[in-house]
Each structure stands twice: as C-alpha cells, then as structure tokens.
NUKOL-760792 format. One record per residue: residue number from 0; residue in three letters; x, z, y of N, C-alpha, C in turn. Coordinates in Angstrom, 3 decimals. Each point is the difference from the previous one (the first is absolute). Layout:
# residues N
+------+------+----------+----------+----------+----------+----------+----------+----------+----------+----------+
| resi | resn |      n_u |      n_w |      n_v |     ca_u |     ca_w |     ca_v |      c_u |      c_w |      c_v |
+------+------+----------+----------+----------+----------+----------+----------+----------+----------+----------+
|  NUM |  Ala |        X |        Z |        Y |        X |        Z |        Y |        X |        Z |        Y |
...
+------+------+----------+----------+----------+----------+----------+----------+----------+----------+----------+
This chain:
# residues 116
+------+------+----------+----------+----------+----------+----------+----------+----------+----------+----------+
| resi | resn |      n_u |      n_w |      n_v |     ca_u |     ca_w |     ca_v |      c_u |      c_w |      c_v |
+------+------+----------+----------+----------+----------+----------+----------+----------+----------+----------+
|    0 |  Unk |    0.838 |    0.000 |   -1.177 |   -0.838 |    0.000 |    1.177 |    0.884 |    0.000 |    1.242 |
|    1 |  Unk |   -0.450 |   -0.695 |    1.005 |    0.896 |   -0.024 |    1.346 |    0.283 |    1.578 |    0.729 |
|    2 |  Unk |    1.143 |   -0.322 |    0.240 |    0.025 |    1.427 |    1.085 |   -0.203 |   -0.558 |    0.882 |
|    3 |  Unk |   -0.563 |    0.880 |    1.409 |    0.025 |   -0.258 |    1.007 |    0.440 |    1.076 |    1.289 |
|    4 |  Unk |    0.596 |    0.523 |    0.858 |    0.672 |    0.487 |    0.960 |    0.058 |   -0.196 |    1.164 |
|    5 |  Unk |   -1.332 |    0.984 |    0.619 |   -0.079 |    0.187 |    1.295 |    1.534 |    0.622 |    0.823 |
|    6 |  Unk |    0.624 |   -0.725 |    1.349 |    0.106 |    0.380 |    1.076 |   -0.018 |   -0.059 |    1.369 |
|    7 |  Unk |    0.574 |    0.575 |    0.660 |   -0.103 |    0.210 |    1.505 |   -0.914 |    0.852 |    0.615 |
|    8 |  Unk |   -0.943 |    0.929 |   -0.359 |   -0.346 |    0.798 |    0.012 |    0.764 |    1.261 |    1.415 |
|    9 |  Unk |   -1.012 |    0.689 |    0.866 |    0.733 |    0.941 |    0.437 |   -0.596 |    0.493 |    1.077 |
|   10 |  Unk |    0.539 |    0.983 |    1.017 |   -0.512 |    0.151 |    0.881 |   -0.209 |   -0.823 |    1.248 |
|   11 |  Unk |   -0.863 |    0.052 |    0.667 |   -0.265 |   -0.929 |    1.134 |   -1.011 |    0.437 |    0.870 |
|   12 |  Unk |    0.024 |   -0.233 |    1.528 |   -0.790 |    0.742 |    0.792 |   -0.887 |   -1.600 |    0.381 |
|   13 |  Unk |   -1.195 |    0.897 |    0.293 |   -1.197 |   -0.744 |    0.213 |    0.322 |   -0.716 |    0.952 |
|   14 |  Unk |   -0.516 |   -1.713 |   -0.368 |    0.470 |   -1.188 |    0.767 |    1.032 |   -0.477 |   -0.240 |
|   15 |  Unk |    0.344 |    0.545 |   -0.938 |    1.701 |   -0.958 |   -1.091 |   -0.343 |   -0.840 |   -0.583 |
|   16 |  Unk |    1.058 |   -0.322 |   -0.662 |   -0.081 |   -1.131 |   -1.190 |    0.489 |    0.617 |   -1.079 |
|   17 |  Unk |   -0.091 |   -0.687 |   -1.543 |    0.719 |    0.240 |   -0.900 |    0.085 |   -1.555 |   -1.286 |
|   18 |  Unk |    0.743 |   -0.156 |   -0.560 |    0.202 |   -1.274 |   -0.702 |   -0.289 |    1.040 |   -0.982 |
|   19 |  Unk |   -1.031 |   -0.262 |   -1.566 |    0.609 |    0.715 |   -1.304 |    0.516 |   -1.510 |   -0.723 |
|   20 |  Unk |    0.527 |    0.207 |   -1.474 |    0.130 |   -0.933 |   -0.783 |   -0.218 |    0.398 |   -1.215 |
|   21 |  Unk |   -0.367 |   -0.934 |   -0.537 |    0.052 |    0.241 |   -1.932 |    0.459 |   -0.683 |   -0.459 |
|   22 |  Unk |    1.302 |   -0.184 |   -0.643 |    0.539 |   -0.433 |   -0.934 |    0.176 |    0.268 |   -1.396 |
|   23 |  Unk |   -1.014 |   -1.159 |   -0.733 |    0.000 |   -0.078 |   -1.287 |    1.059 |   -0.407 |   -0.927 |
|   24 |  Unk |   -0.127 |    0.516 |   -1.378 |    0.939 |   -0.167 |   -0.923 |    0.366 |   -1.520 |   -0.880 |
|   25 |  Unk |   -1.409 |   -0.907 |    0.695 |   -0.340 |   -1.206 |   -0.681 |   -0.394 |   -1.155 |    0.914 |
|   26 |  Unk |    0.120 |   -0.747 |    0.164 |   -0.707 |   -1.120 |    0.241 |   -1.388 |    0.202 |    0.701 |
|   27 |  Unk |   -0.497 |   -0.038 |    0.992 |   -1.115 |    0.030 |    0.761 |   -1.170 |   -1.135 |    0.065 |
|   28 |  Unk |    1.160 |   -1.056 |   -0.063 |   -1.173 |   -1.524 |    0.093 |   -0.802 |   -0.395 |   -0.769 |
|   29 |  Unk |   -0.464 |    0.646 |   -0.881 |   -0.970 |   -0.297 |   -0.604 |   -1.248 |    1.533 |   -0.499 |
|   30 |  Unk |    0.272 |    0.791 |    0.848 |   -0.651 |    1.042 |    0.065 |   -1.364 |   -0.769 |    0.755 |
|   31 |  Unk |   -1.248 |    0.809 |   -0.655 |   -1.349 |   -0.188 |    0.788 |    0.271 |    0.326 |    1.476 |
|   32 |  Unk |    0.221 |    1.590 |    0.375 |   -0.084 |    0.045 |    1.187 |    1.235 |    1.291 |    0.004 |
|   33 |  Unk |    0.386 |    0.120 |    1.153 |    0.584 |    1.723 |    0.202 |   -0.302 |    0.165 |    0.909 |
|   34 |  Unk |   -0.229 |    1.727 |    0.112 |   -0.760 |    0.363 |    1.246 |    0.590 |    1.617 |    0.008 |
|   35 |  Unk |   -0.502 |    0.496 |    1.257 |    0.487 |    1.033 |    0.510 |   -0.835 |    0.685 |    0.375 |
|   36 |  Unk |   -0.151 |    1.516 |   -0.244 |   -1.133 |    1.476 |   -0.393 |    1.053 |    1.024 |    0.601 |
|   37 |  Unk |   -0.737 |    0.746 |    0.547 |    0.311 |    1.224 |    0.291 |   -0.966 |    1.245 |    0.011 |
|   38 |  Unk |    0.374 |    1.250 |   -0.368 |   -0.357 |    1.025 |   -0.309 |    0.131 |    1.332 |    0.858 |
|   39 |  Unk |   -0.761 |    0.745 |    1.412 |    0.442 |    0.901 |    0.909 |   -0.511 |    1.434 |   -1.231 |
|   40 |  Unk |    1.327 |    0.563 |    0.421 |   -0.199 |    0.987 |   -0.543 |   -1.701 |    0.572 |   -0.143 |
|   41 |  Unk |   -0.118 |    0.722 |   -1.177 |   -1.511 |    0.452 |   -0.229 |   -1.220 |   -0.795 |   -0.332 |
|   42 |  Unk |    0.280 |   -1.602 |   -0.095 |   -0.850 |   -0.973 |    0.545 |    0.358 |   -0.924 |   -1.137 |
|   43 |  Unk |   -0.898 |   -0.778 |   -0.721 |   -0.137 |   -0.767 |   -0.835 |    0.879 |   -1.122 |    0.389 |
|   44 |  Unk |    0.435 |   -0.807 |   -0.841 |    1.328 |   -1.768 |    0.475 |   -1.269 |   -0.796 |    0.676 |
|   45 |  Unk |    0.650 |   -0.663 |    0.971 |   -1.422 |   -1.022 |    0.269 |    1.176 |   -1.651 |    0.244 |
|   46 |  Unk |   -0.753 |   -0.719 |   -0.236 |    0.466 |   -1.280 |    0.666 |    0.701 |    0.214 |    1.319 |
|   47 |  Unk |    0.945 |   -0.820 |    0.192 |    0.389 |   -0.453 |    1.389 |    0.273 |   -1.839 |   -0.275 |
|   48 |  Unk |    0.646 |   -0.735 |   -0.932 |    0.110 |   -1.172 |    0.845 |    0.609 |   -0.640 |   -1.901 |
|   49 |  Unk |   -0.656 |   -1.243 |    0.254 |    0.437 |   -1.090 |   -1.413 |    0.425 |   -1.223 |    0.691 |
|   50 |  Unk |    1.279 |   -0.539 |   -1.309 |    0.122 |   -1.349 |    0.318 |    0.049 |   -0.939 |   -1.423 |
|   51 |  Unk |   -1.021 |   -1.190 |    0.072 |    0.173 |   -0.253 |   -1.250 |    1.382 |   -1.039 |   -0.297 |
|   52 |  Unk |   -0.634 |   -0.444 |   -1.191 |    1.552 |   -0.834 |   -0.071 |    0.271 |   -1.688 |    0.847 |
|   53 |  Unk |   -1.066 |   -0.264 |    0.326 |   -0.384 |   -1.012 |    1.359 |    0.411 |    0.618 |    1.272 |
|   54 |  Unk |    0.250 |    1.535 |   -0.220 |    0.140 |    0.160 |    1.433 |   -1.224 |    0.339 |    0.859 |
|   55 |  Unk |   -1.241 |    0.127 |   -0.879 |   -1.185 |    0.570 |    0.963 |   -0.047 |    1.253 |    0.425 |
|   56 |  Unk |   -0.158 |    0.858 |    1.039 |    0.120 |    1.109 |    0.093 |   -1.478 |    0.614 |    0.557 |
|   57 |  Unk |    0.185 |    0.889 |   -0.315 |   -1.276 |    1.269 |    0.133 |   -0.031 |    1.199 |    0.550 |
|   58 |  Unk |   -0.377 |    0.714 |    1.164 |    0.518 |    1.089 |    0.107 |   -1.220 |    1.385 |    0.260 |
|   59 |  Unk |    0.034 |    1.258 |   -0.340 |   -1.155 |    0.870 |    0.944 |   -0.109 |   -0.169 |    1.331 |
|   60 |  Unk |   -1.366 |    0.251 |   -0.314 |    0.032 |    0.021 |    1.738 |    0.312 |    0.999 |    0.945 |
|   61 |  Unk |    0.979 |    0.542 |   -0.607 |    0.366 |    1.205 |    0.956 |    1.734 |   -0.664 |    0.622 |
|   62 |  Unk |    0.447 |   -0.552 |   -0.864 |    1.177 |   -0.393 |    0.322 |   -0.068 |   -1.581 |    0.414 |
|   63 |  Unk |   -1.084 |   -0.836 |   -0.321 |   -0.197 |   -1.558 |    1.010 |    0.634 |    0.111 |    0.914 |
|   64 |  Unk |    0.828 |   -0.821 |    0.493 |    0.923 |    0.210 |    1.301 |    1.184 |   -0.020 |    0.814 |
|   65 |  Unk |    0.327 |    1.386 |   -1.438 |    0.659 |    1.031 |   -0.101 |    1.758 |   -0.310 |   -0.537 |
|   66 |  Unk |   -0.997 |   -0.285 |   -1.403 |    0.945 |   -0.139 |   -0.770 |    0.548 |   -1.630 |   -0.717 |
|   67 |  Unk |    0.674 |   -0.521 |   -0.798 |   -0.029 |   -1.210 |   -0.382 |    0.565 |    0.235 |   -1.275 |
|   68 |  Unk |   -0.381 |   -0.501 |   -1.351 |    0.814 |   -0.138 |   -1.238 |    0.623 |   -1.457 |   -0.493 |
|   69 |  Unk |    0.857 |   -0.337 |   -0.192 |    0.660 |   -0.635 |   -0.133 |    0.996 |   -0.290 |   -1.807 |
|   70 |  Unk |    0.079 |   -0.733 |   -0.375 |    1.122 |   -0.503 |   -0.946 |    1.081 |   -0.856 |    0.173 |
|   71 |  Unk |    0.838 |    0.007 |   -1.248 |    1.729 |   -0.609 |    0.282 |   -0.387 |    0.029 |   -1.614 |
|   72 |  Unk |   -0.175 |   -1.090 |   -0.476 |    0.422 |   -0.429 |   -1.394 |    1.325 |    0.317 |   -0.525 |
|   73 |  Unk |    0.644 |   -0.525 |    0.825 |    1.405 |   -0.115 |   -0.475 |    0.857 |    1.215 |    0.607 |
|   74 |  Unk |   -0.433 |    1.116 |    0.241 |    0.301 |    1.237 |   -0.162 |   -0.585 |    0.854 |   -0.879 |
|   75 |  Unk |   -0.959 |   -0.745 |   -0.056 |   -0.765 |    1.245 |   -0.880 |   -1.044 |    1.088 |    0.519 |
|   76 |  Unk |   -0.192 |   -0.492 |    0.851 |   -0.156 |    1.204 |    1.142 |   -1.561 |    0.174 |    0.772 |
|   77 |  Unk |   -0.682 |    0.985 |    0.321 |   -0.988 |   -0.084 |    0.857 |   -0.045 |    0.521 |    1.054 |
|   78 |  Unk |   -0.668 |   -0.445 |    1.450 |    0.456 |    1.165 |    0.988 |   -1.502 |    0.582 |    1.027 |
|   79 |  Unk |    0.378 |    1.017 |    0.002 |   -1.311 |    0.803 |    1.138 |    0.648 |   -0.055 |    1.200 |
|   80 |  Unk |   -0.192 |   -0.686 |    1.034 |    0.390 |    0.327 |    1.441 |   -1.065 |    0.789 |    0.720 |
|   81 |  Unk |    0.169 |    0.599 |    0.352 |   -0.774 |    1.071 |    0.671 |    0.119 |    0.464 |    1.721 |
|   82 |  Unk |   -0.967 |   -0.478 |    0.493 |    0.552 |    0.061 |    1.440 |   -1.292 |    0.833 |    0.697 |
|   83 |  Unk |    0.428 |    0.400 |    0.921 |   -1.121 |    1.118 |    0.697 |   -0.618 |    1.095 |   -0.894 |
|   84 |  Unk |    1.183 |    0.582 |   -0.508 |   -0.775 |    1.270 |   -0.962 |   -0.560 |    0.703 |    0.788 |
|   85 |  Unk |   -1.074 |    1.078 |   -0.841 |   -0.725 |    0.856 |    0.376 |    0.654 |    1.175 |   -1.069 |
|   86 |  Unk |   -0.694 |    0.933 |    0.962 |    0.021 |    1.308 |   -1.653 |   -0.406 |   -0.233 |   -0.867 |
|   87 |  Unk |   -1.154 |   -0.607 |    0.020 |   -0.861 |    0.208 |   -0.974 |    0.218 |   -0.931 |   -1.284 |
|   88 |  Unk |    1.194 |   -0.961 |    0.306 |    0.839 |   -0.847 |   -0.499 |    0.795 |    0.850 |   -1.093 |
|   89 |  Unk |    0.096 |    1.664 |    0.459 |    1.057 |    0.456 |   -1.023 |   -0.416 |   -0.076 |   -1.149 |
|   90 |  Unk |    0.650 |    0.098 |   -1.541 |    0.036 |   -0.306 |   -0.743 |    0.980 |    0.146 |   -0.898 |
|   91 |  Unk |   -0.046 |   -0.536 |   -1.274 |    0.605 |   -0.311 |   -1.195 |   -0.045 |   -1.871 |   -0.085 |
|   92 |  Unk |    0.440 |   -0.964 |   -0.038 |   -0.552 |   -0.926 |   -0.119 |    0.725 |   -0.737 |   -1.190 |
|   93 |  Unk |   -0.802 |   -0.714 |   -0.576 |    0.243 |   -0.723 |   -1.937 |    0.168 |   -1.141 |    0.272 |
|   94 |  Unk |    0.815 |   -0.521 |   -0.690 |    0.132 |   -1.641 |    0.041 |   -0.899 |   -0.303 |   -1.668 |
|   95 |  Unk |   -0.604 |   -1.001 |   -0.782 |   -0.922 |   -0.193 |   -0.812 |    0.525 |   -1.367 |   -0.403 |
|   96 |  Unk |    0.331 |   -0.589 |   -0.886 |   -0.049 |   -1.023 |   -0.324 |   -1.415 |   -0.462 |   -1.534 |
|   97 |  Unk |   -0.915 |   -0.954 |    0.930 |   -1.693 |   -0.271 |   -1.392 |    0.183 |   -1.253 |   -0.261 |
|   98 |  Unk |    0.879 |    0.153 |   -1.307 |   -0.334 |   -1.075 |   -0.635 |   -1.603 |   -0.436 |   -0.845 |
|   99 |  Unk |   -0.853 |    0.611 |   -0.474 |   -1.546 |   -0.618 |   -0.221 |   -0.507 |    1.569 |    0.287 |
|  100 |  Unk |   -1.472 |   -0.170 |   -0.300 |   -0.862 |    1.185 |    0.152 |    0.544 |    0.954 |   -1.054 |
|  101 |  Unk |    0.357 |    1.414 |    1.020 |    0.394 |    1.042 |   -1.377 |    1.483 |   -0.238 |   -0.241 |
|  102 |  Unk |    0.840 |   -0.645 |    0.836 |    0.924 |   -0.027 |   -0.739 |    1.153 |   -0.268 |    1.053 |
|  103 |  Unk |    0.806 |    1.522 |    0.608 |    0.362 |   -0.066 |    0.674 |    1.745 |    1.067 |    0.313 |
|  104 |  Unk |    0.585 |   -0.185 |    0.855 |    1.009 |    0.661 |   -0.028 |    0.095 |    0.707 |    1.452 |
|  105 |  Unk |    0.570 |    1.385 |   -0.333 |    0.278 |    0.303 |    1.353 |    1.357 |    1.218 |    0.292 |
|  106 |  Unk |    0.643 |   -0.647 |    1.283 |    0.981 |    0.884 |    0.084 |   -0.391 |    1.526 |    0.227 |
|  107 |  Unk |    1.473 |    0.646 |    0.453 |   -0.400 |    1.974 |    0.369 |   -0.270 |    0.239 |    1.220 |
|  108 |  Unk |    0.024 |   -0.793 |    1.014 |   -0.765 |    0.221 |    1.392 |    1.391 |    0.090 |    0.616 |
|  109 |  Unk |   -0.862 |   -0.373 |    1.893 |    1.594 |    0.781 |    0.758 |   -0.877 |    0.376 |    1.015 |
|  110 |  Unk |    0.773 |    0.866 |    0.660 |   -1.158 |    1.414 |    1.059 |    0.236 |   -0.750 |    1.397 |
|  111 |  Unk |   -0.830 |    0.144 |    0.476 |   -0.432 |   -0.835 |    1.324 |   -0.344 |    0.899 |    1.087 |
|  112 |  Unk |    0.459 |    0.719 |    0.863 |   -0.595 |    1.523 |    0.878 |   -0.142 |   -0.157 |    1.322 |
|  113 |  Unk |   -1.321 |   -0.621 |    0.766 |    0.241 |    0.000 |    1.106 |   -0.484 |    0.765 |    1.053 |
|  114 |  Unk |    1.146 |    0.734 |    0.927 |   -0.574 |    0.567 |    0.755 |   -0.769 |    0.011 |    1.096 |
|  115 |  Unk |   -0.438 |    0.814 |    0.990 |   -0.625 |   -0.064 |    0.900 |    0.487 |    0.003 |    1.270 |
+------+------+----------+----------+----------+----------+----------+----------+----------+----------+----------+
C-alpha cells in the first residue's frame, strides 16, 4: 500500500500563508483522485480540497479562495497552498490518496496552528 507524508505544517499568524506537501511512496498518475482533510482538535476530519487525476479540483466552502491544491506527477507530490489563514484553519491536516470507493490511503497528518 502507498505511503504517504504530510509536510510543512506549523505555526502561522492569521493572514499568512503556508505551502503543505504530500509526498507519496508511488506513482500518483494514475490515482482516482488525492485530496486533502483536516481534523481541529476535538472535532471530527472534514474535507478541505480534491484533485483528480485530470486535474479537477474541489474544495469546502470554507476554504474557496483561500486555498489551492495542486499536483507534480513527476515528484510525486501533492500540495495545499494556503493563504489568508484563519484560526479556525487550525488543525491536523491529512493528505488521502482514493484510488476507487472504499479504498484508500492516508498519511499521519502535519499540525497547522494559527494564531490570532
């Protein structure tokens, strides 16, 4: 099964930026989609943002805007740019790679803390 490995993760004061990345252990281009979840402490994972393997992207509507996800085939790689954080932005956030329904991989998170 693929690994996958969130970083860039960290502190940041409200109205920053932050780049994360995920770099997988395999080949990306032919993955259904990968996408990116995050989890605030106490609080169930929710969506934040997909890209499929066309390159379509999807995002909550809390971060429309905000944020942009992105791929690099030939790194391997996925990326969360994140611009105009909020607090409420803080988090844990997952990188996911879905290959069909049910059938999916996901890295250990990287911590995202933004202040006020």
């Amino acid at each position: 099964q693929m690994q996958l490995v969130e970083s860039g993760g960290g502190l940041v004061q409200a109205g920053g930026s932050l780049k994360l990345s995920c770099l997988a252990s395999g080949s990306i281009s032919g993955i259904n989609a990968m996408g990116w979840y995050r989890q605030p402490t106490g609080k169930q994972r929710e969506f934040v943002a997909l890209i499929t393997s066309r390159s379509r992207t999807n995002y909550a509507d809390s971060v429309t805007g905000r944020f942009t996800i992105s791929r690099d085939n030939a790194k391997r790689t996925v990326y969360l740019q994140m611009n105009t954080l909020k607090p409420e932005d803080t988090a844990v956030y997952y990188c996911a790679a879905h290959y069909a329904p049910g059938m999916d991989s996901w890295g250990k998170g990287t911590l995202v803390t933004v202040s006020s």
